[in-house]
C-alpha positions in Angstrom: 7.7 -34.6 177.6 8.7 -31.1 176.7 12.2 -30.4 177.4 10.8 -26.8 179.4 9.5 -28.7 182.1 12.7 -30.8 182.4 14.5 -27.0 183.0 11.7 -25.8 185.5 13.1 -26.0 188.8 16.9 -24.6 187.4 15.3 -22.1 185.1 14.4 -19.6 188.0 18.0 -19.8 189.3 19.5 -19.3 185.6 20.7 -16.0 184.9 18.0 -14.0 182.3 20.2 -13.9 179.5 20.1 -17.9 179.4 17.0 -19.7 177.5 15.9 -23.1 177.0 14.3 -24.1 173.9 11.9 -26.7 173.0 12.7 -27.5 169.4 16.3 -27.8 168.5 17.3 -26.6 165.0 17.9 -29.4 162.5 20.6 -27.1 161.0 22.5 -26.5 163.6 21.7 -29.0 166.3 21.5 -25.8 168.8 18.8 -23.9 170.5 17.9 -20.6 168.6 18.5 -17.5 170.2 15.8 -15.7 171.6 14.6 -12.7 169.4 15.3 -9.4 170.9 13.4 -6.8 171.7 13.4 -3.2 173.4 10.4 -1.6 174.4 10.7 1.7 175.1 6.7 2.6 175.2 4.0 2.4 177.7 0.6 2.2 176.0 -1.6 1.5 179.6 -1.2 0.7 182.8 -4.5 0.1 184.4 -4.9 -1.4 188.0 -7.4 -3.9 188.9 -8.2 -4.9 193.2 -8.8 -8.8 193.1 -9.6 -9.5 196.7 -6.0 -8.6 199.3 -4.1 -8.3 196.2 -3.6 -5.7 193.0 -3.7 -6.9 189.3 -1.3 -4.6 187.3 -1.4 -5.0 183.7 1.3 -3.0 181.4 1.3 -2.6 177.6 4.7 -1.5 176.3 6.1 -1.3 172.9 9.0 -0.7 170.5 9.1 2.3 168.6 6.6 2.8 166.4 3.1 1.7 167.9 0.5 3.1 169.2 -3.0 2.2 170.1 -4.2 0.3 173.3 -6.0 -3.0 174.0 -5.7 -4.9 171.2 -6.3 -2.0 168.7 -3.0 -1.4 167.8 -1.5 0.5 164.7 2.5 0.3 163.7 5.3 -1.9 163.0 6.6 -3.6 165.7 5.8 -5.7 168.7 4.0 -4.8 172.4 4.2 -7.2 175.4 0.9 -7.0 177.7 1.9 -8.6 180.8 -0.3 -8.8 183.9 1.5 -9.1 187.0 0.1 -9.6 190.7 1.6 -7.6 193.8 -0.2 -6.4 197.1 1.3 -2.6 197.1 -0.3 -0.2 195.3 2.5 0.2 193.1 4.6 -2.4 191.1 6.8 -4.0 193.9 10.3 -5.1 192.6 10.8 -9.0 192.2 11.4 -11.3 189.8 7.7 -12.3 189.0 7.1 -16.1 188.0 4.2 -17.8 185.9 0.9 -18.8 187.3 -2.5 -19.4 185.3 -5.6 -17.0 186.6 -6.5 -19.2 189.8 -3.7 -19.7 191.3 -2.1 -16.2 190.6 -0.4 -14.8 193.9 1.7 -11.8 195.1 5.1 -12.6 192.4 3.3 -13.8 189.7 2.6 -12.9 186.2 -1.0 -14.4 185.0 -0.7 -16.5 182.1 -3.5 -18.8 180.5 -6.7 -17.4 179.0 -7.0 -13.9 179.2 -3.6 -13.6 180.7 -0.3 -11.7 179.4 0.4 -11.9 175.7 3.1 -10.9 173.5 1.9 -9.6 170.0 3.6 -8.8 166.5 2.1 -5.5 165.1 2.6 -4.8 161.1 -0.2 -1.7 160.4 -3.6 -2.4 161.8 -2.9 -6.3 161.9 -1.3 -7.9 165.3 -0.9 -11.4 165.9 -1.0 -12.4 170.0 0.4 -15.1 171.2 0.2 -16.3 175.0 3.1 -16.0 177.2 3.8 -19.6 178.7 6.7 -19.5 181.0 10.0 -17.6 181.9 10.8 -15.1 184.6 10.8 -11.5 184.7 12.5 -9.4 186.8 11.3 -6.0 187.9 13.5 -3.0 189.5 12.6 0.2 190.3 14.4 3.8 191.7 11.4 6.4 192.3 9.3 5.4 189.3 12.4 4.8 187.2 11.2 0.9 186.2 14.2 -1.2 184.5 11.9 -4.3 183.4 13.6 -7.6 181.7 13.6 -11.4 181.0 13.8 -14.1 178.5 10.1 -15.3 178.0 8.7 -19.0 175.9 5.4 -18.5 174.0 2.4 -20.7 173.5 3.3 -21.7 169.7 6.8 -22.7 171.5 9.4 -19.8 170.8 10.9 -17.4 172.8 11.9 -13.7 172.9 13.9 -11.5 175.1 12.6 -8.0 176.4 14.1 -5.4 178.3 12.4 -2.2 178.7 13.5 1.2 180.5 9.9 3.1 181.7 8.8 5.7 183.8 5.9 4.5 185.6 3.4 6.4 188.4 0.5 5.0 190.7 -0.9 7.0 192.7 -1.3 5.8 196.5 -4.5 3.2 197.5 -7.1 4.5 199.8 -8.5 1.4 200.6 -6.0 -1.1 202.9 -5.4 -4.8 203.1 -7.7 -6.0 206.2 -6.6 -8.6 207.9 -9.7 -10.3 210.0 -8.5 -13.2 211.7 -6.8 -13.5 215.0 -4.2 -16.9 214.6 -1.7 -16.3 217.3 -2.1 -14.0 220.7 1.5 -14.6 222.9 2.9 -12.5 225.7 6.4 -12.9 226.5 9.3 -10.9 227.4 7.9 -7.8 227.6 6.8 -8.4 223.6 3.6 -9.2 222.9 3.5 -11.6 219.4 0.3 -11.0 217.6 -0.7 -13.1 214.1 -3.2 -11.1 212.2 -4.3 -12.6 208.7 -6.5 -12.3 205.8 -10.1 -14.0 205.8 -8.3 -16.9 203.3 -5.7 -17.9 205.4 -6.1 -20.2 207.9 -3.5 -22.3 210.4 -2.9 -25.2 212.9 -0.1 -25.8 215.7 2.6 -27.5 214.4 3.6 -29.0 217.8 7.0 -27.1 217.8 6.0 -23.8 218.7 4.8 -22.8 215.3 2.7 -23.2 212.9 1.3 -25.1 209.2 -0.1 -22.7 206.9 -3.0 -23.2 204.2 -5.1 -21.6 202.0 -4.3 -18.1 200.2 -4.1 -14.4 201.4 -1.3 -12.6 203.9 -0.7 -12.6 207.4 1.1 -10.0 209.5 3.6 -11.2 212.3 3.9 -8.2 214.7 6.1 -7.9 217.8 4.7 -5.0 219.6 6.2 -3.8 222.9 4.0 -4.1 226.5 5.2 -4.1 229.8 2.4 -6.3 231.2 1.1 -8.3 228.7 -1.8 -5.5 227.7 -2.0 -4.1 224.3 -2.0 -0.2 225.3 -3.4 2.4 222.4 -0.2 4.7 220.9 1.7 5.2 218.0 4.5 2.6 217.9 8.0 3.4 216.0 10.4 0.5 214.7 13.2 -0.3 217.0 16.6 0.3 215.5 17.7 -3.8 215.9 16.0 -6.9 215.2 15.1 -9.0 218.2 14.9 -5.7 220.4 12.2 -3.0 221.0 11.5 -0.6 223.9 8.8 1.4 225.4 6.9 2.8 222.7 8.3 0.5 219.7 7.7 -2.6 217.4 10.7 -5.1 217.0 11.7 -5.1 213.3 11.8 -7.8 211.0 15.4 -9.8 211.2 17.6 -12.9 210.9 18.7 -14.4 213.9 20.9 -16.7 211.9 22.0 -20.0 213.9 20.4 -18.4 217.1 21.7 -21.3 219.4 25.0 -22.6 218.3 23.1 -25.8 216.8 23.3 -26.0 213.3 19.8 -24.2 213.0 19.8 -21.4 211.0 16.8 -19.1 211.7 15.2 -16.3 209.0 12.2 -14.0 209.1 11.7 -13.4 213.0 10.3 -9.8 214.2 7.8 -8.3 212.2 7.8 -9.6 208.8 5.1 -9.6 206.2 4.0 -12.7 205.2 2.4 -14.4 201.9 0.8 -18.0 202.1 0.1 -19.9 198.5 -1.6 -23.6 199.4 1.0 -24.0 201.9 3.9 -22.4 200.9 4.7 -19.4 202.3 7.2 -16.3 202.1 8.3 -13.1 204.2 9.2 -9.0 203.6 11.1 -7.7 206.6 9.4 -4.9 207.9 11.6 -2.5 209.4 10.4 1.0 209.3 7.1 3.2 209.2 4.9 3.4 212.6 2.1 1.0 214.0 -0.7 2.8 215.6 -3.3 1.3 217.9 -6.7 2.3 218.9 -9.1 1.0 221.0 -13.1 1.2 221.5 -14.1 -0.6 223.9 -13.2 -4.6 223.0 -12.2 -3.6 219.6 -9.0 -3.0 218.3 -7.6 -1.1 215.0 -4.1 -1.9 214.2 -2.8 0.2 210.9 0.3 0.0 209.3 1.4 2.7 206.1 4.6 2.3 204.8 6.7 2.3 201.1 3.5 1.3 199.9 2.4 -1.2 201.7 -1.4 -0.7 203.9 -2.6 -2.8 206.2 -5.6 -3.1 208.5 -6.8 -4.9 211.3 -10.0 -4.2 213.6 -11.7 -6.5 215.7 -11.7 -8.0 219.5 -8.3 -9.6 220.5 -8.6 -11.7 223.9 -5.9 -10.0 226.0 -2.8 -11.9 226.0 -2.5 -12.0 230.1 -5.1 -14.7 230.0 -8.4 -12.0 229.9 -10.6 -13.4 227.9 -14.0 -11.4 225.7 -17.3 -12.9 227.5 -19.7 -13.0 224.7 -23.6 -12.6 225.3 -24.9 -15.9 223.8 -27.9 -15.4 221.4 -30.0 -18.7 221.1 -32.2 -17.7 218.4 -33.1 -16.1 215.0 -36.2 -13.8 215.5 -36.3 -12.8 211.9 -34.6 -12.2 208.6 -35.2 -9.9 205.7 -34.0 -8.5 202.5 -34.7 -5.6 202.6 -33.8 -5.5 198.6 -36.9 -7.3 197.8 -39.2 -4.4 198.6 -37.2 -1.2 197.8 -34.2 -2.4 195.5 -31.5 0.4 196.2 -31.5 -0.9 200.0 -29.1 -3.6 199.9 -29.6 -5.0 203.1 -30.7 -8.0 205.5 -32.0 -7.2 208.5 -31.5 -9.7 211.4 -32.9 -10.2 214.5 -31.2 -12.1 216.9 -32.3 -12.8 220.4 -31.8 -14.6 223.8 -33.7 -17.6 225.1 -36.2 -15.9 226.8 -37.4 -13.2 223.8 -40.3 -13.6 221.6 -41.5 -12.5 218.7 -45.1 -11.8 217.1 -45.1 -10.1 213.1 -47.6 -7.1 213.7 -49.9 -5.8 210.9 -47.2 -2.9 209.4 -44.9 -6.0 208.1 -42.5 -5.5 210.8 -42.3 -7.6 214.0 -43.2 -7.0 217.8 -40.9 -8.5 220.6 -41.9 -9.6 223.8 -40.8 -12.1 227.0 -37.9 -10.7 228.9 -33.8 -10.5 227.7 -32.1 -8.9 224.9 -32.5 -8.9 221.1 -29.6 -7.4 218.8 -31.0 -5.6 215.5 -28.6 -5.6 212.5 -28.7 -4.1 209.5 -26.0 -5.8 207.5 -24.6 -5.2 203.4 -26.0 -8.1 200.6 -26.1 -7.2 197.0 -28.5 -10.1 196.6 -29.7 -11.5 199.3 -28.0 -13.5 200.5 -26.0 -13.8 203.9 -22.3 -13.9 203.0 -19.1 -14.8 205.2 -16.9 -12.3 206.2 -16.1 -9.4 208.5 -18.2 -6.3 208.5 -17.1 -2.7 209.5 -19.8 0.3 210.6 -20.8 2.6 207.9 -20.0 5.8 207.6 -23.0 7.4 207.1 -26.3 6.4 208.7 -28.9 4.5 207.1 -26.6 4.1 203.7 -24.8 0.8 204.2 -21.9 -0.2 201.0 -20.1 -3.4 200.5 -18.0 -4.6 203.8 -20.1 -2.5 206.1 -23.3 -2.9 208.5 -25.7 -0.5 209.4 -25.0 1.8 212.5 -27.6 2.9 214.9 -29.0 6.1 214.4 -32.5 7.8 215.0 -34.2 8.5 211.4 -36.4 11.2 212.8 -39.7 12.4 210.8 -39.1 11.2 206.9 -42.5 12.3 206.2 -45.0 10.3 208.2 -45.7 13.1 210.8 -43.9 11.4 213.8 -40.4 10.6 214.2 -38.4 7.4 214.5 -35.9 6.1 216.4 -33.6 3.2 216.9 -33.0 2.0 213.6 -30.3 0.3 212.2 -27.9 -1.8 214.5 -29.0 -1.4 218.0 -28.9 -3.9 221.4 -32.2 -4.0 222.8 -33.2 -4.8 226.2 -37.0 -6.4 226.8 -38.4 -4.9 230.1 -42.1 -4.8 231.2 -41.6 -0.9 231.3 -40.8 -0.8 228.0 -38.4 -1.5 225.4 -35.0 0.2 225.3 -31.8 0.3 222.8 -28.4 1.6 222.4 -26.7 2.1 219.1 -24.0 0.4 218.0 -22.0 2.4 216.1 -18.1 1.1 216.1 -16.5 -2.3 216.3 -17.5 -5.1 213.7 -19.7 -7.9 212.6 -18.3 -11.2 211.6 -20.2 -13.8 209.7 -19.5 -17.3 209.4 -21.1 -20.2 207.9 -20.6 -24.0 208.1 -22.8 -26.2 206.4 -25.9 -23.8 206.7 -24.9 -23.1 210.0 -24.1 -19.5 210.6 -21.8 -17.9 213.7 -22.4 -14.1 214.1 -20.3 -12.5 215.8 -20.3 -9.0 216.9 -17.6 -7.1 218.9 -18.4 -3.6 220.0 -18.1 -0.9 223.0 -22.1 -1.5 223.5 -22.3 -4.8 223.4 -20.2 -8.1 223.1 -22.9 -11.0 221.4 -22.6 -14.5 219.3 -25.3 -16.1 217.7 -25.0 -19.8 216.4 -27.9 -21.7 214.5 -29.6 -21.7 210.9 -30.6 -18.0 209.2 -33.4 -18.1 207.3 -34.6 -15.5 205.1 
């Protein structure tokens, strides 16, 4: 057994300046020193999204090189190090090992393709793959002090330190958290937990909860005076375990809150992290909270010291009101409409109640009859196929982009000499007089699927609808 994994639970609580070394020298009977270096260079620092969380990779140097990538020129050394956050910038910690897969918000990617440190003598390098160790990351308004004592692959170890100036700019896209866990009115604060589409939880029987899988969650107390989440701009309430009219309670330690040996941390408003099971907080405590409404759909956005974060969907009202759903029983039809004209990535889906029926008509398209209501969706698929997640309305009508489903909109003429109307996402209603819609044109689309067996859900100020059952297409 290598003597590394014998230090690996002390190691992280060891000061930087301390190593551990595999091979002792025969000479001296000691562990070698680490070789130094300082690396006073920044040869890249691209960005990459990976799903809720930000892969930043840095190259930096000594003295001496330049080049990028691998095609470096010089004498010296660079250390590419790829470390994971969820801010848009590179958050201070002191980031740990993980291979590719298991990579989280404090890690450093090692593994294949994952952070190297290389020796550089004219156009030749020499990479070798970082193993373990722990770096530790500080920052002052771009001002990055960035340090640690590091073992290799081919079992040696060096120490860098690096002083760098470092800018990112700000993410336009946010963190969206889909999932409603937790709903709780008390106290005049209502308790919301909003997560991430990989995060999932079950009651503890104390109160609480047991996290699994991977992504974030939010914990948000939010103030109400009767148990309704009312639209407004929310500000941070200047103490923990407190908030007013018009505030969120910030994130805080109660400490032992009941004079019984307990000891309580992260209560308030506190961003959270969950890797297989384990889990860990940021207090929030400043930066507003606004809320909107349409209809049964809420948007709750948070922008602060880097940190974005989304939610939009239905949330059954915490004073016991619960969203009635308009239950779908069947699948009318299903089409990709990719197969026919490739740039329109999109399945359209027809979904209707019990009493609707549906006849294909000699133009390829379908005619509905009976009596009830149908719901039309046009909804984003690079290849076909139906895929789990939550869906937000486009932006623009009849162009639909990753994440997003078609809005209702009337196409007008495009060039066969009548117009058109009703396309996209619209709730019909069957009627011997004819056949109505309404456009749906906010809210969201969820998609869920369970051993073939697909829940869509859609949440809107038109309509309110959940289908369960197979989709074929």
């Amino acid at each position: 057994m290598k003597l590394k994994y014998m230090f690996l639970a002390a190691a992280s609580v060891l000061a930087l300046g301390s190593c551990v070394r595999d091979a002792i020298s025969p000479l001296t009977g000691k562990y070698p020193a680490p070789e130094s270096y300082e690396m006073t260079k920044v040869l890249a620092q691209p960005v990459e999204k990976s799903g809720n969380v930000r892969i930043f990779t840095l190259e930096l140097a000594t003295e001496g090189i330049s080049g990028t990538e691998g095609n470096w020129q010089g004498t010296g050394a660079v250390l590419r190090i790829k470390f994971v956050g969820d801010k848009y910038f590179l958050h201070d910690a002191a980031y740990t090992a993980a291979p590719s897969g298991n990579a989280q918000k404090g890690n450093y990617i090692v593994g294949q393709e994952g952070s190297a440190f290389s020796i550089v003598n004219g156009d030749q390098s020499h990479s070798i793959g970082l193993d373990y160790g722990s770096i530790t990351v500080l920052s002052d308004n771009g001002s990055y002090k960035i340090s640690g004592t590091l073992w290799l692959a081919d079992e040696s170890t060096v120490k860098v330190n690096a002083s760098i100036n470092l800018t990112y700019e700000p993410d336009p896209e946010p963190i969206r958290l889909t999932k409603v866990i937790s709903a709780v009115y008390n106290n005049n604060l209502i308790t919301l937990n909003l997560a991430t589409e990989g995060v999932n939880a079950t009651d503890n029987g104390m109160g609480g909860f047991n996290w699994s899988g991977n992504g974030q969650y939010l914990a948000l107390d939010i103030y109400s005076s009767d148990g309704n989440l009312a639209p407004g701009i929310y500000k941070p309430s200047s103490k923990g375990g407190e908030a007013g009219a018009g505030q969120w309670g910030i994130g805080w330690d109660p400490g032992d809150l009941w004079g019984i040996g307990m000891v309580f941390t992260n209560w308030g408003t506190c961003w959270w992290s969950v890797a297989d099971g384990a889990v860990s907080a940021e207090k929030l405590s400043s930066g507003d909270i606004t809320v909107t409404k349409t209809g049964s759909s809420f948007t709750i956005s948070y922008n602060s010291n880097g940190l974005w974060i989304e939610f939009n969907g239905a949330i059954d009202q915490v004073n016991g009101e619960k969203v009635e759903y308009t239950e779908l029983a069947q699948c009318l039809s299903a089409v990709y409409n990719g197969a026919q004209s490739p740039d329109n990535k999109s399945i359209t889906l027809n979904l209707g109640t019990a009493d609707v029926t549906s006849t294909p008509n000699a133009w390829g398209g379908v005619d509905f009859g009976g009596s009830g209501n149908y719901l039309a969706i046009d909804i984003y698929s690079e290849d076909g196929k139906l895929k789990p997640g939550t869906y937000r309305p486009c932006a623009t009508a009849g162009t639909v982009s990753e994440g997003e489903f078609g809005i209702g909109w009337d196409p007008g003429d495009i060039g066969w000499g009548f117009p058109l109307y009703n396309w996209g996402t619209c709730w019909w209603t069957i009627a011997s007089g004819g056949n109505t819609a309404v456009h749906i044109t906010d809210g969201q689309i969820r998609v869920e699927s369970n051993d073939g067996t697909y829940t869509v859900t859609i949440e809107s100020s038109a309509v309110n609808a959940k289908y369960t059952g197979a989709v074929t297409l």
